[in-house]
C-alpha positions as CSV (number, residue, x, y, z in Angstrom):
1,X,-4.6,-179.8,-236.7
2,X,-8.2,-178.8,-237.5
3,X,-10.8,-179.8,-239.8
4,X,-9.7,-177.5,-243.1
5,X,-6.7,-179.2,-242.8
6,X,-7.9,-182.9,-243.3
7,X,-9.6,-181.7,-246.6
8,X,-7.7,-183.3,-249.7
9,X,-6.2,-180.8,-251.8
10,X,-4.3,-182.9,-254.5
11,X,-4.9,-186.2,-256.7
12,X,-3.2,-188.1,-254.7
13,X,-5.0,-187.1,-251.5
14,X,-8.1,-187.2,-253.2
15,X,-6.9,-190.9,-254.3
16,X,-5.8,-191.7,-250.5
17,X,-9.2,-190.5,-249.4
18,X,-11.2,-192.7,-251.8
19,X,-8.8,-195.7,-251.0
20,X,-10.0,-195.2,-247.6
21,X,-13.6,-194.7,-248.1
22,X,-14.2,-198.3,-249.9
23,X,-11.9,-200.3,-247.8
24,X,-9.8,-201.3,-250.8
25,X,-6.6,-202.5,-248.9
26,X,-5.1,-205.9,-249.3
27,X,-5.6,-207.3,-245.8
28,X,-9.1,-206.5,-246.1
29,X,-9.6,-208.1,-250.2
30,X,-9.9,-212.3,-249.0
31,X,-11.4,-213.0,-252.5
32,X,-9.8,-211.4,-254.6
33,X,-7.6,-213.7,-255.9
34,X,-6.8,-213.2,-259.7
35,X,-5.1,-209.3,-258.8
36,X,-1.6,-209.3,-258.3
37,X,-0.9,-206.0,-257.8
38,X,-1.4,-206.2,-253.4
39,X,-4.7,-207.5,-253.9
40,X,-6.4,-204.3,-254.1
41,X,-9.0,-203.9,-256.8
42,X,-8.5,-200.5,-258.0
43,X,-5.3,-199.6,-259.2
44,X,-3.6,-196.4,-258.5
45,X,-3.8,-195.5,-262.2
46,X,-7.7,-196.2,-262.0
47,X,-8.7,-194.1,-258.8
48,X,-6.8,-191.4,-260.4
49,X,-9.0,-191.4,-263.9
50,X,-12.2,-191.9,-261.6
51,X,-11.1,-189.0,-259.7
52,X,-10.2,-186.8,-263.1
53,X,-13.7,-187.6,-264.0
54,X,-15.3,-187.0,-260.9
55,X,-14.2,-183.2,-260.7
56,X,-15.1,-183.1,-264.2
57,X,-18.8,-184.1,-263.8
58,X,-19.0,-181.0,-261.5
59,X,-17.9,-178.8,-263.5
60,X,-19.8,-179.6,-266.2
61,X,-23.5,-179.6,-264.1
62,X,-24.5,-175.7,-264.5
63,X,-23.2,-173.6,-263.2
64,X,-20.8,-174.6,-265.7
65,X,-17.5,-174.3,-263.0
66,X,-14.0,-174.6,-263.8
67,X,-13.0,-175.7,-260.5
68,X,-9.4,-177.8,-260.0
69,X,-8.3,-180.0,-257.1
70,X,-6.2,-177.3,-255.4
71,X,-9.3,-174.4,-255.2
72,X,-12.2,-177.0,-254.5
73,X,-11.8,-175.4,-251.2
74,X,-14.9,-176.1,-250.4
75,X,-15.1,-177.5,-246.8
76,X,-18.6,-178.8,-246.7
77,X,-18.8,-180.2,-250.4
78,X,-15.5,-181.7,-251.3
79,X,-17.1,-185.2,-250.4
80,X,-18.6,-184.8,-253.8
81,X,-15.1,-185.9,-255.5
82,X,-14.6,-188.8,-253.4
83,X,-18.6,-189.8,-254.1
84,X,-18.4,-189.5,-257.6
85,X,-15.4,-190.8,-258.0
86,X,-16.7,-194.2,-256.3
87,X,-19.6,-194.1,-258.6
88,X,-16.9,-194.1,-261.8
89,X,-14.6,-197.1,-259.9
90,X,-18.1,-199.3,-259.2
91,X,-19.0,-198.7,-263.2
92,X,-15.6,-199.2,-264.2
93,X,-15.0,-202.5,-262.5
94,X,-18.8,-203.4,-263.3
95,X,-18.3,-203.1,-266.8
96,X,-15.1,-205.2,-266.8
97,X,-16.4,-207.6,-265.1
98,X,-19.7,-207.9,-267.2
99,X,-17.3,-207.9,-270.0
100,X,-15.8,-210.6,-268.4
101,X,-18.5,-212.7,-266.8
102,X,-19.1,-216.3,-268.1
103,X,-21.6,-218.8,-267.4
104,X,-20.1,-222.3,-266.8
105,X,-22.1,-225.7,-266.6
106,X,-20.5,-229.1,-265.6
107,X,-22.9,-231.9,-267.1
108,X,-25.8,-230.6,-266.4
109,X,-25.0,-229.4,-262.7
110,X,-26.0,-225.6,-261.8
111,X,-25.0,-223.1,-264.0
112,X,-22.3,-220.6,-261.8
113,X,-21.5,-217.1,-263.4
114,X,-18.0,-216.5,-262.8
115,X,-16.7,-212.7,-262.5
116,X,-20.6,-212.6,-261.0
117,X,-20.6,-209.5,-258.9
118,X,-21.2,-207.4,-262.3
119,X,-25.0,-206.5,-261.6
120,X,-24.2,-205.7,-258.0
121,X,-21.6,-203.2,-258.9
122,X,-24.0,-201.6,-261.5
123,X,-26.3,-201.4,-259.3
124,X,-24.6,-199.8,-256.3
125,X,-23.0,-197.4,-258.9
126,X,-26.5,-196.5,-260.1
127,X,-28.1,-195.8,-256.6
128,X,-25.1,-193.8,-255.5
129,X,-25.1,-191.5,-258.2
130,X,-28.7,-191.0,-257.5
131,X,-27.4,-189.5,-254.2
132,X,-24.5,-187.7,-255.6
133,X,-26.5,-185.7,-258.6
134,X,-28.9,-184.3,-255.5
135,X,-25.8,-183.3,-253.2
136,X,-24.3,-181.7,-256.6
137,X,-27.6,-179.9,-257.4
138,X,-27.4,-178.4,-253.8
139,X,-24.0,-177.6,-254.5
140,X,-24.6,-175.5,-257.4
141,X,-27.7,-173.9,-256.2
142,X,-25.3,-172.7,-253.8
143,X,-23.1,-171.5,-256.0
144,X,-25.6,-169.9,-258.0
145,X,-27.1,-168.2,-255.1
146,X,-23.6,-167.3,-253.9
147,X,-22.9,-165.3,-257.2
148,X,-26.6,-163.8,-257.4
149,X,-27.0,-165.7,-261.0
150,X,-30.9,-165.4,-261.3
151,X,-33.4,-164.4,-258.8
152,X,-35.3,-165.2,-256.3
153,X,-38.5,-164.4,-257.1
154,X,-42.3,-164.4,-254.8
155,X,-45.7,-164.9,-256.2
156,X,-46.6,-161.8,-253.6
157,X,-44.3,-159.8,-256.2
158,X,-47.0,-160.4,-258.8
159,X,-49.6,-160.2,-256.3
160,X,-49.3,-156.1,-255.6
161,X,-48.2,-155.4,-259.0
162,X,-52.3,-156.0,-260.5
163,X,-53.6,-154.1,-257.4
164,X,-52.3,-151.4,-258.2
């Protein structure tokens, strides 16, 4: 089995591959206490509408693309699915739990934010998708250069046009 053939090619590939990448499995989840569904905090359903959204953030970033899970064959660049689509769990969940966060006080003690990990999920989200948009850019510039869209152009070009 070689390398082309570890590349996900389907949802739920994709979905296995995103899983993987953020460690969201059960045995590994001590804290998460309130989630009843294995203790993992993305739900199937969820990594599959971060992962719809991911592939459609691509295509939408000109090049316009209209690229779907089974020919995103590309072998370098198909991380950008899985990145994205972490960037879309980390603002889901941050949202929800912002939505969720409450400030709590016993008589006059310290005040404790429960659902607190809000800001640090924001965040992380924010900084990674800082790395993804440069990785898509390359990605397209590729693309663009692949399908000879534009030019490449010299400032010699404009150089020996006045001489002459």
């Amino acid at each position: 089995m070689g390398y082309l053939d570890d590349i996900p090619t389907t949802p739920e590939e994709y979905r296995m591959e995103v899983r993987g990448t953020i460690q969201d499995y059960p045995e590994l989840n001590h804290i998460l206490l309130e989630r009843d569904d294995d203790e993992r905090e993305l739900s199937d359903p969820e990594l599959d509408r971060a992962i719809k959204r991911s592939l459609a953030k691509i295509n939408q970033k000109p090049p316009r693309t209209v690229f779907t899970f089974e020919n995103f064959f590309h072998d370098v660049y198909w991380t950008l699915i899985v990145d994205r689509a972490i960037v879309e769990c980390l603002r889901m969940k941050g949202l929800l739990k912002m939505r969720n966060g409450m400030p709590y006080q016993d008589q006059g003690g310290p005040t404790i934010r429960l659902e607190g990990k809000d800001q640090k999920y924001l965040q992380t989200a924010q900084s990674l998708l800082q790395e993804w948009r440069e990785e898509v850019n390359h990605f397209k510039k590729e693309l663009s250069l692949e399908a000879a869209w534009g030019g490449v152009t010299s400032e010699f070009f404009y150089t020996n046009v006045r001489r002459r």
